[in-house]
SERO-4910 file (N, C-alpha, C, O; in steps of 0.05 Angstrom, whole numbers):
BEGIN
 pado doro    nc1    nc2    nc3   cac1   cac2   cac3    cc1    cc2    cc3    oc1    oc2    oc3
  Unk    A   1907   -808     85   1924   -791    101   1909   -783    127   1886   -775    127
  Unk    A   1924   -786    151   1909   -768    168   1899   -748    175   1913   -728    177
  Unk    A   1880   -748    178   1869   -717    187   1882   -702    209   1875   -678    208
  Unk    A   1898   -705    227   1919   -700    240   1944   -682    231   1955   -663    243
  Unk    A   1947   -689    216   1976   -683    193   1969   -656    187   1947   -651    177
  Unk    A   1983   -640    192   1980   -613    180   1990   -615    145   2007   -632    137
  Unk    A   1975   -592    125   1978   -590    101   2008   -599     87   2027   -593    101
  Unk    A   2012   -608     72   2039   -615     52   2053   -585     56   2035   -569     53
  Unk    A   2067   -577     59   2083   -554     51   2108   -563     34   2125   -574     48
  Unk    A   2115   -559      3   2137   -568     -6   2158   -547     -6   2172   -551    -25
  Unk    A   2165   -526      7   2186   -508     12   2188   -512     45   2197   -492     56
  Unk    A   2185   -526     57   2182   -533     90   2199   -555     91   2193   -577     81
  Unk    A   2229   -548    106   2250   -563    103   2239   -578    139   2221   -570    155
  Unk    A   2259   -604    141   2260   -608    173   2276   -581    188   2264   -575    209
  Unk    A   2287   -573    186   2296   -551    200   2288   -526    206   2300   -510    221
  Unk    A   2259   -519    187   2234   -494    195   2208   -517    204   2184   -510    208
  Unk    A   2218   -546    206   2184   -564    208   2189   -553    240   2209   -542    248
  Unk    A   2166   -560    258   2153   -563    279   2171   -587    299   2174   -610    291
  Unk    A   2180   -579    323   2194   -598    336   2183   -617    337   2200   -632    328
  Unk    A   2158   -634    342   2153   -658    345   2150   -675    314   2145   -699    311
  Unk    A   2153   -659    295   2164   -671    267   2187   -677    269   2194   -700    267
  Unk    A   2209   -654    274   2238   -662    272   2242   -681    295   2263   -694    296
  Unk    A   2221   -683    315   2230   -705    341   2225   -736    327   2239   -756    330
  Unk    A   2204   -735    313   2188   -759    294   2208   -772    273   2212   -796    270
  Unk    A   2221   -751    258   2239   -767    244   2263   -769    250   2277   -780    233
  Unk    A   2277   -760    276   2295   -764    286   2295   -792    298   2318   -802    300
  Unk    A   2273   -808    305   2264   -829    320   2264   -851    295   2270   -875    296
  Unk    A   2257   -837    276   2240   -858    251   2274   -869    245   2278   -892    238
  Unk    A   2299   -848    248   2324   -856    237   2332   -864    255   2325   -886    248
  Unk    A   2341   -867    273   2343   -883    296   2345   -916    301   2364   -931    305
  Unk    A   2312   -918    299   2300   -949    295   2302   -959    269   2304   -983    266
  Unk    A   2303   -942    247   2315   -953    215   2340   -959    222   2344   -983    227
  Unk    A   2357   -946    224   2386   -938    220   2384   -972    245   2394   -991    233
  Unk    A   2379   -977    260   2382   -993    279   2372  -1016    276   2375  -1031    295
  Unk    A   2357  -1025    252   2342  -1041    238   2322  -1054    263   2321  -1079    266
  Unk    A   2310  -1042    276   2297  -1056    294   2264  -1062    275   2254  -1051    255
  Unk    A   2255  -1086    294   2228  -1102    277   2208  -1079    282   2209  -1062    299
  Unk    A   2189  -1084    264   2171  -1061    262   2156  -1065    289   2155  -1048    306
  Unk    A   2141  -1098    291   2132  -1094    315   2144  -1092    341   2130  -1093    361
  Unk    A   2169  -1088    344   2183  -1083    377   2183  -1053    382   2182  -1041    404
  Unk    A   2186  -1041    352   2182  -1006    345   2154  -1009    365   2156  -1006    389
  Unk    A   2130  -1014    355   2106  -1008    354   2103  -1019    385   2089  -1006    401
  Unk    A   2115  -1042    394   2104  -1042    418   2116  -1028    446   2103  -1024    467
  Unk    A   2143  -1022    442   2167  -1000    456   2149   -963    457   2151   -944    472
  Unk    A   2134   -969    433   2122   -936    432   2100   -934    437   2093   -910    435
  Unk    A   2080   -952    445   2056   -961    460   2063   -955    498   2050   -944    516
  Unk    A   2088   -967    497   2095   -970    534   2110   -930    534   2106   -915    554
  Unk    A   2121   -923    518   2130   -892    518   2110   -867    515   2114   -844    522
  Unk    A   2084   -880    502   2062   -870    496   2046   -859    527   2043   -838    539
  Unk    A   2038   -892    531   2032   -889    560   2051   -873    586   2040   -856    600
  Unk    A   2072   -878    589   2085   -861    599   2093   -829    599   2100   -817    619
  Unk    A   2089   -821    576   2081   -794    572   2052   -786    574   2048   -762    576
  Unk    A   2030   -802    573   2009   -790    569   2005   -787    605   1995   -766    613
  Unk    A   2015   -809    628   2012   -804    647   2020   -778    664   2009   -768    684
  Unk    A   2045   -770    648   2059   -743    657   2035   -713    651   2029   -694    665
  Unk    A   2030   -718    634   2006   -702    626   1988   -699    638   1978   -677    639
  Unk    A   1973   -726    655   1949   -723    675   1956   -701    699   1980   -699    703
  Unk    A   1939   -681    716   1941   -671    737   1942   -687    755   1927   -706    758
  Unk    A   1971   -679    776   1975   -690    808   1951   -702    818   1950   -711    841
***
């Protein structure tokens, strides 16, 4: 498991989880529901990755 991952909570529905959880599995249903290949997932979120991390750098 990642060390990243905050603790298991089993009374912690998506709807009290943390927005970038409910943003995570909103995405995860998305690309399922859309049957897209795992690697076009993985490489579409590599180029979105980068693109947000640049928004993040200072002017």
């Amino acid at each position: 498991m990642s060390e990243n991952l905050p603790p298991y909570n089993e009374t912690q529905t998506l709807e009290t989880a943390e927005q970038h959880i409910q943003l995570a599995v909103d995405l995860i249903y998305l690309l399922e529901s859309n049957e897209m290949p795992a690697e076009t997932v993985l490489k579409a979120l590599d180029i979105v990755a980068a693109d947000f991390t640049k928004k993040l750098a200072p002017n």
